[in-house]
N, CA, C and O of each residue as an XYZ file, in Angstrom:
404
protein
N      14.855      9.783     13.282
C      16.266      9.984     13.450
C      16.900      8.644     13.779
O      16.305      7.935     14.590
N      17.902      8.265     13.311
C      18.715      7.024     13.135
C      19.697      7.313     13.791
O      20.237      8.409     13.638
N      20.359      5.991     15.066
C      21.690      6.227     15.964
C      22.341      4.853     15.368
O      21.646      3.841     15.287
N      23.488      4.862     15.022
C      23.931      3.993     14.785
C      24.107      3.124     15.721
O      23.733      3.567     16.807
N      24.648      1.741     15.775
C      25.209      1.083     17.004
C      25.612     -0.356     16.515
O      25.058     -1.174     15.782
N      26.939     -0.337     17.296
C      27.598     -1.421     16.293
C      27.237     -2.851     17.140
O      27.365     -3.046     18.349
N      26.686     -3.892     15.977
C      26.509     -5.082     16.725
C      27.444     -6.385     16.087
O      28.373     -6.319     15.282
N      26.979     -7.319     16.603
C      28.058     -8.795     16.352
C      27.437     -9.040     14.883
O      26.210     -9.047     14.784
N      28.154     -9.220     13.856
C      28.321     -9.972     12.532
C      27.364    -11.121     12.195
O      27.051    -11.426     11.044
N      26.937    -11.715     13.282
C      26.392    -13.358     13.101
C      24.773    -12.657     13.755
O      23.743    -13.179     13.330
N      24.638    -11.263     14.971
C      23.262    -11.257     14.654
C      22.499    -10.384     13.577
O      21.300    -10.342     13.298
N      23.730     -9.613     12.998
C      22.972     -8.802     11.565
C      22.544     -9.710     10.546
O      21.418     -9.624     10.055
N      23.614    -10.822     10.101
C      23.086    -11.758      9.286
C      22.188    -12.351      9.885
O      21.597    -13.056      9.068
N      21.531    -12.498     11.423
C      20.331    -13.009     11.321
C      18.981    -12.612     10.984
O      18.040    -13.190     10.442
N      19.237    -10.951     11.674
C      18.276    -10.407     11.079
C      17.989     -9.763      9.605
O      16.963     -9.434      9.009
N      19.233     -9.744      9.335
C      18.808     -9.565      7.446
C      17.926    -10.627      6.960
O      16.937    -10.446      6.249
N      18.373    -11.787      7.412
C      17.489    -13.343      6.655
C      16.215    -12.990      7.464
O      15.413    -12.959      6.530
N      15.400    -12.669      8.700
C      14.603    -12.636      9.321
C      13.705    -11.329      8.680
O      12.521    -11.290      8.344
N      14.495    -10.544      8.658
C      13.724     -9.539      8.174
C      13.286     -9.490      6.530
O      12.234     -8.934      6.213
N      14.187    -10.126      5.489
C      13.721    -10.525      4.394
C      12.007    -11.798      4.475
O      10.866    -11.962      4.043
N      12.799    -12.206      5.147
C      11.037    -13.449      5.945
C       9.838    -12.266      5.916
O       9.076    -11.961      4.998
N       9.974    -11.687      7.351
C       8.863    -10.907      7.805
C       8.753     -9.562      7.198
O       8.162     -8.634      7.750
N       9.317     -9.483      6.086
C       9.190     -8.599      5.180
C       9.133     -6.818      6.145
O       8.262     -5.970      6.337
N      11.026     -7.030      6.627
C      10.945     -5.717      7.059
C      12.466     -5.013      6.405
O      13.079     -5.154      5.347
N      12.672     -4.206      7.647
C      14.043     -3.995      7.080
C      14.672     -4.328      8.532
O      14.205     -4.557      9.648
N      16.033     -4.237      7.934
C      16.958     -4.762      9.324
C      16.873     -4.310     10.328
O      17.048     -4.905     11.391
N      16.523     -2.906     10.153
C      16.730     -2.031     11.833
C      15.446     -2.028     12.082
O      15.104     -1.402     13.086
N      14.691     -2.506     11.508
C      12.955     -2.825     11.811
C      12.929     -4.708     12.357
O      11.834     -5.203     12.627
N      13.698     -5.223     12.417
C      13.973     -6.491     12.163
C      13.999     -6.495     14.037
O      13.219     -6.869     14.913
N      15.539     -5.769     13.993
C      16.015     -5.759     15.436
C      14.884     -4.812     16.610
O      14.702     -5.111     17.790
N      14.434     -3.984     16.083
C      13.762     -3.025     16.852
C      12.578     -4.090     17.457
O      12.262     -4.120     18.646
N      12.014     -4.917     16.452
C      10.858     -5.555     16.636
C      11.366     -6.692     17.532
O      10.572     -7.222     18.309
N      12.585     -7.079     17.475
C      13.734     -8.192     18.443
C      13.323     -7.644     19.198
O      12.304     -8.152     19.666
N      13.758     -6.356     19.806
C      13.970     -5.672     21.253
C      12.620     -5.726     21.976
O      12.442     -5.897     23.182
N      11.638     -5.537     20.949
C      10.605     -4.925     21.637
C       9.651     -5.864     22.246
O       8.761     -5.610     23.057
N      10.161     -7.600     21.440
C       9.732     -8.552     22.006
C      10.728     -9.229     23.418
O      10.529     -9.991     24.364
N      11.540     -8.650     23.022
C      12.788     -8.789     24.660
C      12.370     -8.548     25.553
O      12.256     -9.317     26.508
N      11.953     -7.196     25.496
C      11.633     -6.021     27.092
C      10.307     -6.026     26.821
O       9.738     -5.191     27.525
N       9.326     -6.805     25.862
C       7.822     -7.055     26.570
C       7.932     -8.616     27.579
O       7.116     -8.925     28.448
N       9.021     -9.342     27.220
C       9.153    -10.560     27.910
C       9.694    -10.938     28.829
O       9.689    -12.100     29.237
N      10.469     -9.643     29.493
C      11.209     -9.748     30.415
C      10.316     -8.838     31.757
O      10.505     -8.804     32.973
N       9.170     -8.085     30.750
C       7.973     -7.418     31.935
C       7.222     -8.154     31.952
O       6.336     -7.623     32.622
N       6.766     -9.452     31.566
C       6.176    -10.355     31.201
C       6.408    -11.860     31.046
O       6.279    -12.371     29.933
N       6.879    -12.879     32.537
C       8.323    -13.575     32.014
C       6.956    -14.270     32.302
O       7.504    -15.373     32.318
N       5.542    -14.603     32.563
C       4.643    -15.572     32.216
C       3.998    -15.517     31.506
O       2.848    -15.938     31.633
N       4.528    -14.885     30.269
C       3.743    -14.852     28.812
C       5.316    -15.364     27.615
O       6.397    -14.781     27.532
N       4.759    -16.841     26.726
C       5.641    -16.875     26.029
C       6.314    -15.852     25.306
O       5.779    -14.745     25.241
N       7.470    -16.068     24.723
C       8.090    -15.412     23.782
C       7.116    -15.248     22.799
O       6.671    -14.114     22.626
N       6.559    -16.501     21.887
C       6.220    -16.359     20.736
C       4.490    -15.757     20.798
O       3.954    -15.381     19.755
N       3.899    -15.736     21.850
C       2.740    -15.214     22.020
C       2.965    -13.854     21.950
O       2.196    -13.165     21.279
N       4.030    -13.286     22.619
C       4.258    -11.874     22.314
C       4.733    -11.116     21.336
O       4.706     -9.885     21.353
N       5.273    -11.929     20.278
C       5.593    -11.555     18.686
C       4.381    -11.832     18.056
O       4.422    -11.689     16.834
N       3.362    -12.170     18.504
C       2.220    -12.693     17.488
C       1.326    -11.078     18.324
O       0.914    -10.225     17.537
N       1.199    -10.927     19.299
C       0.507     -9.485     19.534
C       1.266     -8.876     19.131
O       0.641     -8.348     18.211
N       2.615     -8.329     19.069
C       3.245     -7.151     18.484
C       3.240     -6.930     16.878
O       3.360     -6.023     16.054
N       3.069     -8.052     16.939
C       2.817     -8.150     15.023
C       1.867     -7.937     14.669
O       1.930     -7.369     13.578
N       0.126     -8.208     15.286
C      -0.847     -8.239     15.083
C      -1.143     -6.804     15.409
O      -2.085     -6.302     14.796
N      -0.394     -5.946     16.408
C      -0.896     -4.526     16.974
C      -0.115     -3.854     15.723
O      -0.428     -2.690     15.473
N       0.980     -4.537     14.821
C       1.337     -3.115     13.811
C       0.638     -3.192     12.191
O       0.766     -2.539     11.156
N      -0.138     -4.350     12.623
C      -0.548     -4.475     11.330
C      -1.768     -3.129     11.058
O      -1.792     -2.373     12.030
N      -2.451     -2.850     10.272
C      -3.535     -1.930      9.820
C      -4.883     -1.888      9.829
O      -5.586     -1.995      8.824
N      -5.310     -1.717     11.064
C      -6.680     -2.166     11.512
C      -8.003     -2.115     10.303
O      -8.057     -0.956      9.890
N      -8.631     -2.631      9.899
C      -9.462     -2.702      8.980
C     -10.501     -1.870      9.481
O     -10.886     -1.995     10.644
N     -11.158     -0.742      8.434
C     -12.226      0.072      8.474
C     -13.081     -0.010      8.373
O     -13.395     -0.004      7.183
N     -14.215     -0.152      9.313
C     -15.485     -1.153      9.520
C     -16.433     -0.290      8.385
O     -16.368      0.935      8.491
N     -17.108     -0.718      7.554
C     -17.825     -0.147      6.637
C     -19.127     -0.179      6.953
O     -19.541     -1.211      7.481
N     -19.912      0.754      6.744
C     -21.164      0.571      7.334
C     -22.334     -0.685      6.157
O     -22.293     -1.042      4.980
N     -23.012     -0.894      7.048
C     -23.613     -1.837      6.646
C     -25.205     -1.384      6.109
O     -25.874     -0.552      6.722
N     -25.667     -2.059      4.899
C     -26.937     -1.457      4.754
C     -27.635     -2.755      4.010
O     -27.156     -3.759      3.481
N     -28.561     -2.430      4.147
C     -29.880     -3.542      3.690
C     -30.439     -3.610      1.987
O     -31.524     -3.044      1.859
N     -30.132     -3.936      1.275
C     -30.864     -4.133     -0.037
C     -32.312     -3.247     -0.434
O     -32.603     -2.878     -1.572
N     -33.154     -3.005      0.852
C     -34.302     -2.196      1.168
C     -34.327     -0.691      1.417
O     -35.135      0.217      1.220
N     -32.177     -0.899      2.324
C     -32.432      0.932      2.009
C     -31.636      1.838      0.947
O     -31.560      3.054      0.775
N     -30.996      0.559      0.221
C     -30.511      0.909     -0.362
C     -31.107      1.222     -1.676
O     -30.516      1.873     -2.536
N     -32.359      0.713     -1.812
C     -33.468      0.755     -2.835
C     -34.174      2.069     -2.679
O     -34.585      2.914     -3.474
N     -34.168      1.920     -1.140
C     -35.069      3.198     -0.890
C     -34.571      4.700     -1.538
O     -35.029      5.575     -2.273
N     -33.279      4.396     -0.740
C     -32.413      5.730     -1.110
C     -32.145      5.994     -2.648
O     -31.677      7.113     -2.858
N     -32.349      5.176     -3.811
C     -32.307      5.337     -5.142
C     -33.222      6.301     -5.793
O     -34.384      6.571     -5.490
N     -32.430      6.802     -6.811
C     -33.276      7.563     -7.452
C     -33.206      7.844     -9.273
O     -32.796      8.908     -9.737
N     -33.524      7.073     -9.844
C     -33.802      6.715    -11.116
C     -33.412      7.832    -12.093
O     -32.704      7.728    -13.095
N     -34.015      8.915    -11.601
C     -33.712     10.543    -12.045
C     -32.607     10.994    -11.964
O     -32.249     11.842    -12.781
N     -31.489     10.415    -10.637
C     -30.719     11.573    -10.598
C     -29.488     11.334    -11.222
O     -29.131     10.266    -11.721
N     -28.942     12.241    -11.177
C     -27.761     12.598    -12.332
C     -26.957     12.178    -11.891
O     -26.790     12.181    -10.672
N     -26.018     11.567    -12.877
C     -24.448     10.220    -12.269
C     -23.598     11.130    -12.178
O     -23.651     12.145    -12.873
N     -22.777     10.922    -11.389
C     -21.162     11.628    -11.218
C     -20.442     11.075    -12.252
O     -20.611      9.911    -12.612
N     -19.550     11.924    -12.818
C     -18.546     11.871    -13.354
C     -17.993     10.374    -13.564
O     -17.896      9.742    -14.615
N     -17.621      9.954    -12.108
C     -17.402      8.296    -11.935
C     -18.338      7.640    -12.819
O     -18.101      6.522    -13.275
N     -19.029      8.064    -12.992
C     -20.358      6.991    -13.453
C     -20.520      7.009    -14.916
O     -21.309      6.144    -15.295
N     -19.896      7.897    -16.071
C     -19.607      8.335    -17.192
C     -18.995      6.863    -17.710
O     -19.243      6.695    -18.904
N     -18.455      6.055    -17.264
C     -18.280      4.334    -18.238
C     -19.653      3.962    -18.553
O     -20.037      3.630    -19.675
N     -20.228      4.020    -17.714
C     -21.811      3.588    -17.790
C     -22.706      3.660    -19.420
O     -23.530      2.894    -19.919
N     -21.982      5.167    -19.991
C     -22.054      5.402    -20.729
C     -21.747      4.966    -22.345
O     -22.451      5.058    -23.351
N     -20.308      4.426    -22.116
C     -19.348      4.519    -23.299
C     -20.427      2.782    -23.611
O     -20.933      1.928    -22.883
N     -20.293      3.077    -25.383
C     -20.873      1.475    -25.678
C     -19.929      0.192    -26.004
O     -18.730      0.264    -26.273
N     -20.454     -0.612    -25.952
C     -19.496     -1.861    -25.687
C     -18.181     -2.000    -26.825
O     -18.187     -1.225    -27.781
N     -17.467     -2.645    -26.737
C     -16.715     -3.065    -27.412
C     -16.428     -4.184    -27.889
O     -16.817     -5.089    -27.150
N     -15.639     -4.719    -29.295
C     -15.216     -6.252    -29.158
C     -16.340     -7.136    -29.224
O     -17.187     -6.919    -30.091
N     -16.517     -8.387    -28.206
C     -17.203     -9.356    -28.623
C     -18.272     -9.498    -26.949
O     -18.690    -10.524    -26.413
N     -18.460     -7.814    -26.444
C     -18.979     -7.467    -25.605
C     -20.389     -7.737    -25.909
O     -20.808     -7.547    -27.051
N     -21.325     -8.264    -24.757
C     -22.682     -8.256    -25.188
C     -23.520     -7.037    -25.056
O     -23.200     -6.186    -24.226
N     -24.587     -6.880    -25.822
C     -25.295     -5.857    -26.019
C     -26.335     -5.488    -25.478
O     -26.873     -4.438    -25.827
């Protein structure tokens, strides 16, 4: 839900140019302003810019740790016999063009 609220002329044009930068939108621009305001004002011995670099870093998309496996079990777990999925049906199709054989 969106509240409007009217601000000064000279800081919308800042955050339009800012938010075109950090690739947001304007009211994402200012929100992310604020939120580095009132973390810095609970926080007046932590820079400004240290605290836009955690708030930025906490909205980014944490990467999904993939499990890890060994060449050995992954050999192990193979099975020569068994039947490919659907996915696996290119495997099939024969080459094309000036594809090797």
């Amino acid at each position: 839900m969106g509240i409007s609220v009217k601000i000064n002329q000279d800081l919308y044009e800042s955050a339009r140019v800012a938010a075109k930068n950090e690739h947001r939108t304007i009211a994402g621009q200012i929100e992310f302003w604020v939120k580095v305001g009132r973390a810095a004002i609970d926080n007046p011995d932590l820079p400004a810019s240290f605290i836009a670099e955690v708030l930025t870093s906490l909205s980014e998309p944490m990467p999904v740790k993939q499990a890890q496996y060994s060449l050995e079990e992954l050999l192990a777990q193979w099975n020569p016999d068994a039947r490919r999925s659907e996915e696996d049906e290119w495997l099939n199709i024969p080459p094309v063009g000036k594809a090797i054989q």
